[in-house]
SENU-500902 format. One line per 5 residues: number of its first residue (from 1); their letters; for each residue x, y, z of C-alpha. Coordinates in Angstrom, 1 decimal, padded with zeros to 4 digits. Each point is the difference from the previous one (the first is absolute). Example, Ala and Ser with C-alpha at 12.3 -4.5 7.8 and 13.67 -1.06 7.14 Angstrom:
BEGIN
1) as) 012.3 -004.5 007.8  001.4 003.4 -000.7
***
This chain:
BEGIN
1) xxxxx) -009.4 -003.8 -031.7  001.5 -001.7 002.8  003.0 -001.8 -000.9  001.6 -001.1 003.4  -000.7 -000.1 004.0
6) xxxxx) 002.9 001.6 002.0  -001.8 -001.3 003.5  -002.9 -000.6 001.7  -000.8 001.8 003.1  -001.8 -001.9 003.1
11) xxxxx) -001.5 001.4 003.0  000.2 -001.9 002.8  -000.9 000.4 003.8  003.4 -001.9 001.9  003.0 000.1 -002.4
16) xxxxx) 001.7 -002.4 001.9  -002.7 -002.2 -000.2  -000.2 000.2 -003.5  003.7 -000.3 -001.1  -000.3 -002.9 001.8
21) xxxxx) -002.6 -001.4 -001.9  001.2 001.0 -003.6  003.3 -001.4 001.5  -001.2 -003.0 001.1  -002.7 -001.1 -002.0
26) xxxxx) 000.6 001.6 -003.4  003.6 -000.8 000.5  000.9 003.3 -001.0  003.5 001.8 001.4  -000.7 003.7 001.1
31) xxxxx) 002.9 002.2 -001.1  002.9 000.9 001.3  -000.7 002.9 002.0  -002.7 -001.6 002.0  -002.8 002.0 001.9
36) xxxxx) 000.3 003.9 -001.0  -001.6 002.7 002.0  -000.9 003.2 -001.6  -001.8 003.1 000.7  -003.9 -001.8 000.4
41) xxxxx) 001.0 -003.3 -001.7  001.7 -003.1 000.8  000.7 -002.2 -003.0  002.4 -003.1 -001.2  -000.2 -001.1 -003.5
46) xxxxx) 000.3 -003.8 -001.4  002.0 000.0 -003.9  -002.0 -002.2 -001.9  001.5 -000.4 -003.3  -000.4 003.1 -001.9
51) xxxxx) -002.2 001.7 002.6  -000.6 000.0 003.5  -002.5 -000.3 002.9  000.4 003.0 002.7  -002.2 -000.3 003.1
56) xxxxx) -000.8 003.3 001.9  -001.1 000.2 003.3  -001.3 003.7 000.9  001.4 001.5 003.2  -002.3 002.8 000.1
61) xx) -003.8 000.9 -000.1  -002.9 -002.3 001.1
***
């Protein structure tokens, strides 16, 4: 049984683009950290009450 959603993952082609449109339209307020880079990834997450919305932009592959 699923009793809770920790966050929801998004794959998106320009994160820039995109926080700027969850930013701007949604009215949402990425965390603190802003754009992270990892190893194939690069991801910023919006808190959304109790849960949050992480976008994902791969940095490797086709």
């Amino acid at each position: 049984m699923i009793t809770g959603i920790s966050f929801v993952g998004i794959v998106v082609n320009d994160i820039e683009e995109a926080r700027s449109l969850y930013a701007d339209t949604m009215g949402l307020e990425p965390w603190e950290h802003g754009i992270v880079e990892m190893p194939g990834v690069k991801a910023v997450m919006f808190p959304l009450g109790g849960c949050s919305i992480e976008l994902l932009q791969p940095t490797v592959g086709p």
